[in-house]
ZADO-1210 file (C-alpha; in nm, 4 decimals, padded with zeros to 6 digits):
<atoms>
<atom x="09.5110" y="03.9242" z="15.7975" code="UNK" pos="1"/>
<atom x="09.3501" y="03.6275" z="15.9111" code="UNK" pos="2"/>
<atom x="09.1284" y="03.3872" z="15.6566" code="UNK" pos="3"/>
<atom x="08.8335" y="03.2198" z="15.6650" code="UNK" pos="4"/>
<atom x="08.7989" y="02.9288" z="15.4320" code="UNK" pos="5"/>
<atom x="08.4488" y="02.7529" z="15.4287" code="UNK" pos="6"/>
<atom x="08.2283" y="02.5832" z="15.1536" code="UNK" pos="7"/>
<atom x="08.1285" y="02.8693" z="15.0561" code="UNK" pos="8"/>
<atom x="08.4075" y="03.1179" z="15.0191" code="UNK" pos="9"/>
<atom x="08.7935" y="03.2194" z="15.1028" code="UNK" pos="10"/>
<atom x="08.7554" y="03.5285" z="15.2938" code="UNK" pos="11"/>
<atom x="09.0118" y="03.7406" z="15.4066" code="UNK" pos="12"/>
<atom x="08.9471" y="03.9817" z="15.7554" code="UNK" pos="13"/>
<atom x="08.9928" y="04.2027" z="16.0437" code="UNK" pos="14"/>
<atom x="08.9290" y="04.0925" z="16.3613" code="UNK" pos="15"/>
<atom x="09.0433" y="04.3475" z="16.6476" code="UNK" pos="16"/>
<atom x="08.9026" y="04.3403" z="17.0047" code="UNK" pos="17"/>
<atom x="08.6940" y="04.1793" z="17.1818" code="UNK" pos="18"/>
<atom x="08.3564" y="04.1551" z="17.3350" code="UNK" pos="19"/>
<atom x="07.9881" y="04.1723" z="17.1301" code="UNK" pos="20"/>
<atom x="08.0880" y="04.1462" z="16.7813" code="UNK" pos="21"/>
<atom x="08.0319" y="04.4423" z="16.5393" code="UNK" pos="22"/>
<atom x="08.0401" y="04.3491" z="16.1397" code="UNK" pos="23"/>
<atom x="08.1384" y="04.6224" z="15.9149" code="UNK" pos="24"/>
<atom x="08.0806" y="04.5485" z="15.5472" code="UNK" pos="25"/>
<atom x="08.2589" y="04.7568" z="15.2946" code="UNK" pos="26"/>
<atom x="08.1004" y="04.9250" z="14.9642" code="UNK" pos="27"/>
<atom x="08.1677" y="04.9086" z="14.5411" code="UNK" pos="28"/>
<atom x="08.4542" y="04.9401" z="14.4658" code="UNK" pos="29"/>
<atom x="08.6459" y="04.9544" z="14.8158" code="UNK" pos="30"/>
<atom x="08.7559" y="04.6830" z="15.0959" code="UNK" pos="31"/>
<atom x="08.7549" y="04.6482" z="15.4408" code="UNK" pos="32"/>
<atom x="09.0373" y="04.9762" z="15.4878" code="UNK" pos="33"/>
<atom x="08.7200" y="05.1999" z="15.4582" code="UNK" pos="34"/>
<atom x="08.6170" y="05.1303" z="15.8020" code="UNK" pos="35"/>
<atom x="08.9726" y="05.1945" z="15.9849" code="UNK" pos="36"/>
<atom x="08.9049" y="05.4507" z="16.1869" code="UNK" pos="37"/>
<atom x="08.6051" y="05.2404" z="16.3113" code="UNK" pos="38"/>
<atom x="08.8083" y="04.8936" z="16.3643" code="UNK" pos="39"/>
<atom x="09.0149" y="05.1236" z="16.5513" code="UNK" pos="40"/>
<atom x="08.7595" y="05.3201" z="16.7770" code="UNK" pos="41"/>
<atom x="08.5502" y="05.0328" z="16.8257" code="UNK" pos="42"/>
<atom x="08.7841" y="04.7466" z="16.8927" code="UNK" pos="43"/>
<atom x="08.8881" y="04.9938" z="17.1841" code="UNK" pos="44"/>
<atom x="08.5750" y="05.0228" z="17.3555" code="UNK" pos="45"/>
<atom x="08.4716" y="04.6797" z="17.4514" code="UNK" pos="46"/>
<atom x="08.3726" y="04.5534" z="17.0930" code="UNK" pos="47"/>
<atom x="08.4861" y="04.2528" z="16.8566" code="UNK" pos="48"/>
<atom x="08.5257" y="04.4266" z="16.5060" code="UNK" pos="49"/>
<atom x="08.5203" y="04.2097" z="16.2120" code="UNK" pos="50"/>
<atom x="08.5850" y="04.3558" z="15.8948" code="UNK" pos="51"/>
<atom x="08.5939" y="04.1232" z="15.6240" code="UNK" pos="52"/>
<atom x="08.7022" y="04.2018" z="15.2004" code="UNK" pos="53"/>
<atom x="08.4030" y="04.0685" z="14.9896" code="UNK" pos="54"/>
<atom x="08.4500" y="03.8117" z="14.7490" code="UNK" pos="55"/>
<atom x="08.6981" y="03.9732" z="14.4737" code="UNK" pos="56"/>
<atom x="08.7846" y="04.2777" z="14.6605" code="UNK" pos="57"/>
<atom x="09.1358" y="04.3603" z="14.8859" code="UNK" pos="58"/>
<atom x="09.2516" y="04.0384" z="14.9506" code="UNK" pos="59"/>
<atom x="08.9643" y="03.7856" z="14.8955" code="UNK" pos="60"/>
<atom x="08.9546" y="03.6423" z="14.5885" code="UNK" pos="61"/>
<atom x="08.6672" y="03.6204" z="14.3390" code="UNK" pos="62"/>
<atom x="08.6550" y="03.2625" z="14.3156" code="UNK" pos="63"/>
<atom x="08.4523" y="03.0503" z="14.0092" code="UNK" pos="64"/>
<atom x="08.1722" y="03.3278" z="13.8880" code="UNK" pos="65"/>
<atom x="07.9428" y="03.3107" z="13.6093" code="UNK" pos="66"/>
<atom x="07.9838" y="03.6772" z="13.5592" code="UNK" pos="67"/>
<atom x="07.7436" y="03.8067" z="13.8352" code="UNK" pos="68"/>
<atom x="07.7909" y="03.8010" z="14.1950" code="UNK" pos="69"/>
<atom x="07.4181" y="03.8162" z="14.3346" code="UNK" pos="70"/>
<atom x="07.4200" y="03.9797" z="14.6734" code="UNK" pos="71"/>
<atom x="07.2894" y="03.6508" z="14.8120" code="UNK" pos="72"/>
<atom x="07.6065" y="03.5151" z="14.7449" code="UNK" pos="73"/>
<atom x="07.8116" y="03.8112" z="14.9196" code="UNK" pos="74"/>
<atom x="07.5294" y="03.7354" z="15.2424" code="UNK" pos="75"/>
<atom x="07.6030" y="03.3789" z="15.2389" code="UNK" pos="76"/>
<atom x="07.9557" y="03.4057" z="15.2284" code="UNK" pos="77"/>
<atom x="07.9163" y="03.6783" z="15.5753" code="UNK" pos="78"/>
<atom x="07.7078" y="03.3788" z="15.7705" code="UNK" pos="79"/>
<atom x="07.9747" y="03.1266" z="15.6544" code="UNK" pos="80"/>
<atom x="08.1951" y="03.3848" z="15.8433" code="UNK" pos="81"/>
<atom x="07.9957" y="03.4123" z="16.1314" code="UNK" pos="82"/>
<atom x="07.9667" y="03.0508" z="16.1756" code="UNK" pos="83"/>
<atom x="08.3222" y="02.9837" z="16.1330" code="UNK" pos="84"/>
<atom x="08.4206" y="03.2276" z="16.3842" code="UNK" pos="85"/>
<atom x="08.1046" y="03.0534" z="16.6113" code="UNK" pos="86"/>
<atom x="07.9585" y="03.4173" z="16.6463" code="UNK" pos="87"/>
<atom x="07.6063" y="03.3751" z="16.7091" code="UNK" pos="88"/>
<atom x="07.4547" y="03.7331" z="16.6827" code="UNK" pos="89"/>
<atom x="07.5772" y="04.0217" z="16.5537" code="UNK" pos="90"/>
<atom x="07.5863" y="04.4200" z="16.4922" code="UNK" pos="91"/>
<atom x="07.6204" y="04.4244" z="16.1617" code="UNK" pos="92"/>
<atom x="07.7077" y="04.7445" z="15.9486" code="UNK" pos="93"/>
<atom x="07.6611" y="04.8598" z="15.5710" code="UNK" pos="94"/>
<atom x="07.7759" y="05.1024" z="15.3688" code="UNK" pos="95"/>
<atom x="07.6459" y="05.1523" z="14.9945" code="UNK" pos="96"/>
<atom x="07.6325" y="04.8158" z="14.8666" code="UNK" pos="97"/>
<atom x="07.7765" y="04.6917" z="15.1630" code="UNK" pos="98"/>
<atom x="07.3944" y="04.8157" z="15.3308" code="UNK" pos="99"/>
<atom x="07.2027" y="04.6638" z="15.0345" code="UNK" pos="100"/>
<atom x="07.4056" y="04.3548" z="15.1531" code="UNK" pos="101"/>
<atom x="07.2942" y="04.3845" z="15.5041" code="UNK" pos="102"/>
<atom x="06.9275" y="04.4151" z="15.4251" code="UNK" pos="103"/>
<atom x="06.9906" y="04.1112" z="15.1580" code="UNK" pos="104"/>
<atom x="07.1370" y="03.9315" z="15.5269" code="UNK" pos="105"/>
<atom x="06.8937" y="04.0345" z="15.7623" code="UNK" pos="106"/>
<atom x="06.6052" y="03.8780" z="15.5194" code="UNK" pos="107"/>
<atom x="06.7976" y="03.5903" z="15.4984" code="UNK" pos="108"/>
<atom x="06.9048" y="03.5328" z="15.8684" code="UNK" pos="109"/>
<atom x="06.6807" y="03.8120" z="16.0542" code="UNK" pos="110"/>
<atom x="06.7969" y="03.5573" z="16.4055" code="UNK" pos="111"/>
<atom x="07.1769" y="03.6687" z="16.3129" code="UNK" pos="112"/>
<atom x="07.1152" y="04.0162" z="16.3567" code="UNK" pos="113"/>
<atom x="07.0404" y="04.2407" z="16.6903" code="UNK" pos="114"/>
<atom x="07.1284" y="04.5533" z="16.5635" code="UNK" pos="115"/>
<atom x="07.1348" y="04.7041" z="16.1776" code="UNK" pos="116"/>
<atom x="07.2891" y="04.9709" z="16.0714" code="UNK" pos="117"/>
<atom x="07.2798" y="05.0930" z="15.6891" code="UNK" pos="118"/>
<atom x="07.5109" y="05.3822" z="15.5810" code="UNK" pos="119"/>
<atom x="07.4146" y="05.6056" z="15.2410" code="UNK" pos="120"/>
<atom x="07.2183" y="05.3035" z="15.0984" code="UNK" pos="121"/>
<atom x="06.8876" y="05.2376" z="14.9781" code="UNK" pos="122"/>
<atom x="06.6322" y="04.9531" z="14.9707" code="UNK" pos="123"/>
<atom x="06.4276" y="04.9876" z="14.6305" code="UNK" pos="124"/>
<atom x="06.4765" y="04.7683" z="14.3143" code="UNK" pos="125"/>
<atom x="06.6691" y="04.8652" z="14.0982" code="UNK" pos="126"/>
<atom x="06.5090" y="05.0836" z="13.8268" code="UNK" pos="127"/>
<atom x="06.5300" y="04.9569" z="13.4479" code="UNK" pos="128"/>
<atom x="06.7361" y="05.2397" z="13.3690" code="UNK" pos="129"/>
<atom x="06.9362" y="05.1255" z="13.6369" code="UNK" pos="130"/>
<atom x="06.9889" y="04.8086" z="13.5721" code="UNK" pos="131"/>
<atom x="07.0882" y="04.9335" z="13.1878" code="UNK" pos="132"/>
<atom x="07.3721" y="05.1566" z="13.3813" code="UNK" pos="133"/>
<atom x="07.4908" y="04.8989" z="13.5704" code="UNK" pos="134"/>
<atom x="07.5614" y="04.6865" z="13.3059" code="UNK" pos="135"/>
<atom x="07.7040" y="04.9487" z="13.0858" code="UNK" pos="136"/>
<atom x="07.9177" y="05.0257" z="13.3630" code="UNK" pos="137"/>
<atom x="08.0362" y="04.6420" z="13.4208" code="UNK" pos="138"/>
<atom x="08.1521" y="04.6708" z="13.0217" code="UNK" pos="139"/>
<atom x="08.3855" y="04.9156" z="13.0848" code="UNK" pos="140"/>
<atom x="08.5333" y="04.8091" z="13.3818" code="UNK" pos="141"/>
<atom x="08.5952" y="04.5163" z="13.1664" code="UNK" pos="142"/>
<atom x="08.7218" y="04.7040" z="12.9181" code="UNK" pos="143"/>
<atom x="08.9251" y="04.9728" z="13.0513" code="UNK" pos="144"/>
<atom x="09.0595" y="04.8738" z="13.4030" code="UNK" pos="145"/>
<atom x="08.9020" y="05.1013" z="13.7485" code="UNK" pos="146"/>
<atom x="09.1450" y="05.4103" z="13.7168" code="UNK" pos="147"/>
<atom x="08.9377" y="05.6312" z="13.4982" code="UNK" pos="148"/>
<atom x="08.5793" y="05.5669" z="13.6933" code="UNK" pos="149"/>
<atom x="08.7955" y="05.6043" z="13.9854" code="UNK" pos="150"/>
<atom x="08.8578" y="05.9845" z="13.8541" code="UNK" pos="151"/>
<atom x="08.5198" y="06.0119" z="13.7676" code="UNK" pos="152"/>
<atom x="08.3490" y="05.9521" z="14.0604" code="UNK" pos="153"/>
<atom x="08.5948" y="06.0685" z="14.3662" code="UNK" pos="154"/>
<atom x="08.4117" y="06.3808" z="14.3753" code="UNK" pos="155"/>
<atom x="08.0947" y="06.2308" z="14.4409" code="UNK" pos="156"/>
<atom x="08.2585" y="05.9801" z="14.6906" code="UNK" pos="157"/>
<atom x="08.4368" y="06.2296" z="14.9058" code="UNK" pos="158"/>
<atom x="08.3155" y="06.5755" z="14.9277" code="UNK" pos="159"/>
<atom x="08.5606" y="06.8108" z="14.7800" code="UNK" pos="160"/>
<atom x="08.6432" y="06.9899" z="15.1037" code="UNK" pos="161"/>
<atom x="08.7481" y="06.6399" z="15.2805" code="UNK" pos="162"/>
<atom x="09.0556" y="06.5962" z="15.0959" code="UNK" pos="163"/>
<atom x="09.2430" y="06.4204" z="15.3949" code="UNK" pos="164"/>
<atom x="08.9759" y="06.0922" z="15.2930" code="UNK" pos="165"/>
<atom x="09.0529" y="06.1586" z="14.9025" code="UNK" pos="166"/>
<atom x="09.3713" y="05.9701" z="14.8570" code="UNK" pos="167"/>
<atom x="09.2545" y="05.6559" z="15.0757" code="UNK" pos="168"/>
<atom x="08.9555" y="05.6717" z="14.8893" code="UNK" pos="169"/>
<atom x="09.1020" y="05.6903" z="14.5194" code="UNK" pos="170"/>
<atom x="09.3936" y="05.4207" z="14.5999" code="UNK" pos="171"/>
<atom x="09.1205" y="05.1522" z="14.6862" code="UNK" pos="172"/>
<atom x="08.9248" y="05.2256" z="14.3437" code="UNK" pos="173"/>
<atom x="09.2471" y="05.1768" z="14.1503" code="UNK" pos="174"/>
<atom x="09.3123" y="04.8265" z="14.3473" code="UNK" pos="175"/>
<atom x="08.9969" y="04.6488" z="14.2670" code="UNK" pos="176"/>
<atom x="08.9784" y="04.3990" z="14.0619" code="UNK" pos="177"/>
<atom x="08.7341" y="04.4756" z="13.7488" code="UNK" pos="178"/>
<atom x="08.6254" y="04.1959" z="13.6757" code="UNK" pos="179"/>
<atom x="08.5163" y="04.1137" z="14.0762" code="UNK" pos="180"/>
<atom x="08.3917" y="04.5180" z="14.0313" code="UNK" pos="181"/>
<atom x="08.1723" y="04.4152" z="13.7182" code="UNK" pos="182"/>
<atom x="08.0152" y="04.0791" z="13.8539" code="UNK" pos="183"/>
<atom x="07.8971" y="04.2561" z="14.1563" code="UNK" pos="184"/>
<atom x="07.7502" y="04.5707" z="13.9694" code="UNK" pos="185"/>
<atom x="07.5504" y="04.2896" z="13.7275" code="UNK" pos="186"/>
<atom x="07.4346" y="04.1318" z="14.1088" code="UNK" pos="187"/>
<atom x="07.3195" y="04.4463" z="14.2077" code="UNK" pos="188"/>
<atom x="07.0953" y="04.5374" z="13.8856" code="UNK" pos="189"/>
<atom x="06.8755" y="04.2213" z="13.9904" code="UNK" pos="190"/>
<atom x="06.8338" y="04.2496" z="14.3442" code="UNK" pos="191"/>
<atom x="06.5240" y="04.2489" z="14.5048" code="UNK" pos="192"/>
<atom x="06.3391" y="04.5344" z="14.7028" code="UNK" pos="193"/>
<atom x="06.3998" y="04.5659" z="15.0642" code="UNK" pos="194"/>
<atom x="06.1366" y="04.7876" z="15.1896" code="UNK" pos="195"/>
<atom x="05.8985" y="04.5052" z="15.2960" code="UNK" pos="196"/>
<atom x="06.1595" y="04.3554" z="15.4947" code="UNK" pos="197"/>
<atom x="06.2752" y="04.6642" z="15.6824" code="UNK" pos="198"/>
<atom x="05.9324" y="04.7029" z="15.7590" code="UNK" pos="199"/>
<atom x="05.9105" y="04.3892" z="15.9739" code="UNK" pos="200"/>
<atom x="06.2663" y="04.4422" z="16.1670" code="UNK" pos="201"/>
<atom x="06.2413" y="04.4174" z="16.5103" code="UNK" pos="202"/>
<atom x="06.5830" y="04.5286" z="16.6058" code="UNK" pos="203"/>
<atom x="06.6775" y="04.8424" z="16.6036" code="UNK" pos="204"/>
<atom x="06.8290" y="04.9977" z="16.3819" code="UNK" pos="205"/>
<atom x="07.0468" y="05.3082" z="16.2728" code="UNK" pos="206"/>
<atom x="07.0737" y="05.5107" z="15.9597" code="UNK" pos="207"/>
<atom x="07.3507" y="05.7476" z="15.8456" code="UNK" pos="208"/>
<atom x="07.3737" y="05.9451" z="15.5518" code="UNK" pos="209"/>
<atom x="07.5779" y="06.2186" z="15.4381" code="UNK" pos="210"/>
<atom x="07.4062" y="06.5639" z="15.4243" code="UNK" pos="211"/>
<atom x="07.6130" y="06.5975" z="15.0480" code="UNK" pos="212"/>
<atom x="07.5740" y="06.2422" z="14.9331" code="UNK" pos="213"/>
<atom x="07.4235" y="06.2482" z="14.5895" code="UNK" pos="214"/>
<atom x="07.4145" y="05.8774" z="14.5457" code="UNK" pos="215"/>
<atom x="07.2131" y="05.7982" z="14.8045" code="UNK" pos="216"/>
<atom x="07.0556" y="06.1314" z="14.9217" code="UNK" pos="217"/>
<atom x="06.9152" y="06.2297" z="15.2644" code="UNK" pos="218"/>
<atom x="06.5510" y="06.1746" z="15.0558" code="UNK" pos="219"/>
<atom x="06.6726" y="05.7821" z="15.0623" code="UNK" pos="220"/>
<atom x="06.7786" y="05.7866" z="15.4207" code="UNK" pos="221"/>
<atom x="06.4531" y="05.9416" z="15.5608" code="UNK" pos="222"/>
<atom x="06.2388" y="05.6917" z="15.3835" code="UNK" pos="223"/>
<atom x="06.3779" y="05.3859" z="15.5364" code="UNK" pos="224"/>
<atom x="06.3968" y="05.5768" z="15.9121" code="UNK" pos="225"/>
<atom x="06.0228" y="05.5976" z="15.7938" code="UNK" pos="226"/>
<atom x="05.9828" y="05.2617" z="15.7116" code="UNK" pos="227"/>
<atom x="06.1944" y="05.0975" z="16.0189" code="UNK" pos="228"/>
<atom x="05.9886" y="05.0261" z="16.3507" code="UNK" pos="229"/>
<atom x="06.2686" y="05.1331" z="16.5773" code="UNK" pos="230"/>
<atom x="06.5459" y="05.3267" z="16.4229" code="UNK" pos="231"/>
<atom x="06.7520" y="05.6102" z="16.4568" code="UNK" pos="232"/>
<atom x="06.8466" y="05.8675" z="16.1822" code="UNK" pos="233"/>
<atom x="07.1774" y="06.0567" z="16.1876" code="UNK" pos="234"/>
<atom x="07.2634" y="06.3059" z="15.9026" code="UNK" pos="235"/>
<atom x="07.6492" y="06.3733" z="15.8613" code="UNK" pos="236"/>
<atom x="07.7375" y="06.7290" z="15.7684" code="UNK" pos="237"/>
<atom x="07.9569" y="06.8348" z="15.5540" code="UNK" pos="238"/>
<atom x="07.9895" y="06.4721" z="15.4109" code="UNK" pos="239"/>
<atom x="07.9490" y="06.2633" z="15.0731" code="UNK" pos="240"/>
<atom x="07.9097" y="05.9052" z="15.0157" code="UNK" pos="241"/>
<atom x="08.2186" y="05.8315" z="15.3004" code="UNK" pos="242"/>
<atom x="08.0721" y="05.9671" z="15.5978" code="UNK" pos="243"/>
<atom x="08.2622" y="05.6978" z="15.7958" code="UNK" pos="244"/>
<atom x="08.5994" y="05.8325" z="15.6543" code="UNK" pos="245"/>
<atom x="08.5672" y="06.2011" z="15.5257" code="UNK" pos="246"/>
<atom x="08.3807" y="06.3016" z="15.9078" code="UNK" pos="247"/>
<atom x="08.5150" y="06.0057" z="16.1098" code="UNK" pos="248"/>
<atom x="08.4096" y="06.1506" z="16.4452" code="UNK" pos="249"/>
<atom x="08.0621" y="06.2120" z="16.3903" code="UNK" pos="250"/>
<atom x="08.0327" y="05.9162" z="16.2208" code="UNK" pos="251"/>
<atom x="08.1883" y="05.7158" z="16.5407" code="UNK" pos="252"/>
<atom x="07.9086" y="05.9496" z="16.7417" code="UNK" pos="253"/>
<atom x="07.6805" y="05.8451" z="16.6008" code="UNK" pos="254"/>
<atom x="07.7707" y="05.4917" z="16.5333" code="UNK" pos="255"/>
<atom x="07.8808" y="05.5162" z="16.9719" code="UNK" pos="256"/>
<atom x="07.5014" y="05.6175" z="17.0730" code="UNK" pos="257"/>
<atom x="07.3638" y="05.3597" z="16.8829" code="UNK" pos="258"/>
<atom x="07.5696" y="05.0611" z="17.0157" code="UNK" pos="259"/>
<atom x="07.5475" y="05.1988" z="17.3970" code="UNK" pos="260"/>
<atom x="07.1537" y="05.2201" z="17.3269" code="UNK" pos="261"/>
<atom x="07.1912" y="04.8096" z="17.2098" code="UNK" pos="262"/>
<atom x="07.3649" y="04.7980" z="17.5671" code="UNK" pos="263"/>
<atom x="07.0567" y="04.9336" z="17.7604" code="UNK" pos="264"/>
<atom x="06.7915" y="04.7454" z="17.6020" code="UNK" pos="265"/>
<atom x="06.8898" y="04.4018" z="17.6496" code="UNK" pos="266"/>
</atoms>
């Protein structure tokens, strides 16, 4: 894979097709193999798909961290990209944390952006119970290695009855680094709330969720489609946290309309 090395970070990437560029960025604890069958749809059909690892995940490396990894700092890093590659504007594409770091980008650099779309996330604070978890969680990443929260949780990343995504899904768990996992969880527990500035986007924007996702439930999905001027909501069935892998070609439908819609309204 290609790299990107700027001021601000070493950043390691996809970067299939060609034509208006499409940014896919990954969620905790995965890299940029959770969007393949995307890169591959989309780089197809007339798009430039970049599909970068974060800072500390696949093969990016952490660099010098206090500890925390602010999503600011993952944001930053995704401009540096941008600029580097001298892409001007952007679709850009979250999952999970990857979507908390798209709305974290889109306050930052709302000029970067003409066309959002955030994939089972959600734009509040994070609770003080949260926050709590989060850190409790970092500590035993620290402690004992991804493996065993990868057990944990693959049932509520991957609905049981889409065990073709399962494997993918547990293999990129395993290969994260901990300690990149644990800075970013501590980042998340202090970011801000988003709700004010989805409220004020003025491109459009697209929101997926699936139907079994009890992270980020449809509940979470229908109040930002509520809050976004001009946005689209598409609920995947017989999904979990993974629409994008475990139901690929509804995802892709979904993901399709919106893009051709960004076509027409130019």
């Amino acid at each position: 894979m290609p790299v990107s090395r700027t001021v601000h970070a070493e950043t390691s990437y996809a970067d299939r097709g060609s034509g208006p560029a499409l940014l896919l960025v990954h969620g905790h604890p995965f890299d940029h193999t959770m969007w393949q069958p995307q890169i591959d749809r989309f780089s197809r059909a007339g798009h430039r798909v970049l599909a970068p690892d974060l800072r500390g995940y696949g093969d990016s490396p952490l660099g010098a961290s206090p500890g925390s990894t602010d999503l600011g700092v993952f944001a930053e890093d995704l401009i540096a990209l941008l600029d580097d590659l001298g892409i001007e504007e952007c679709v850009l594409a979250g999952l999970s944390m990857g979507g908390q770091i798209a709305m974290e980008l889109v306050r930052r650099h709302p000029g970067r952006v003409r066309g959002l779309v955030l994939a089972d996330t959600f734009p509040a604070a994070e609770t003080e119970d949260g926050r709590r978890a989060r850190n409790a969680m970092a500590d035993r990443l620290l402690r004992e290695g991804m493996r065993g929260y990868a057990d944990e949780v693959l049932d509520r990343m991957v609905a049981p009855h889409n065990t073709h995504a399962a494997p993918h899904v547990h293999r990129m768990m395993c290969a994260t680094d901990p300690v990149a996992a644990a800075a970013a969880l501590r980042g998340r527990a202090e970011r801000p709330d988003y709700r004010e500035t989805l409220a004020a986007l003025a491109v459009p924007a697209l929101i997926v969720v699936g139907r079994e996702d009890t992270y980020t439930p449809v509940a979470d999905a229908e109040e930002m489609h509520a809050l976004l001027p001009h946005s689209t909501l598409a609920v995947i069935e017989r999904a979990a946290h993974l629409p994008n892998l475990e139901r690929p070609e509804e995802f892709d439908a979904a993901l399709d309309a919106f893009l051709r819609s960004l076509v027409r309204t130019r």
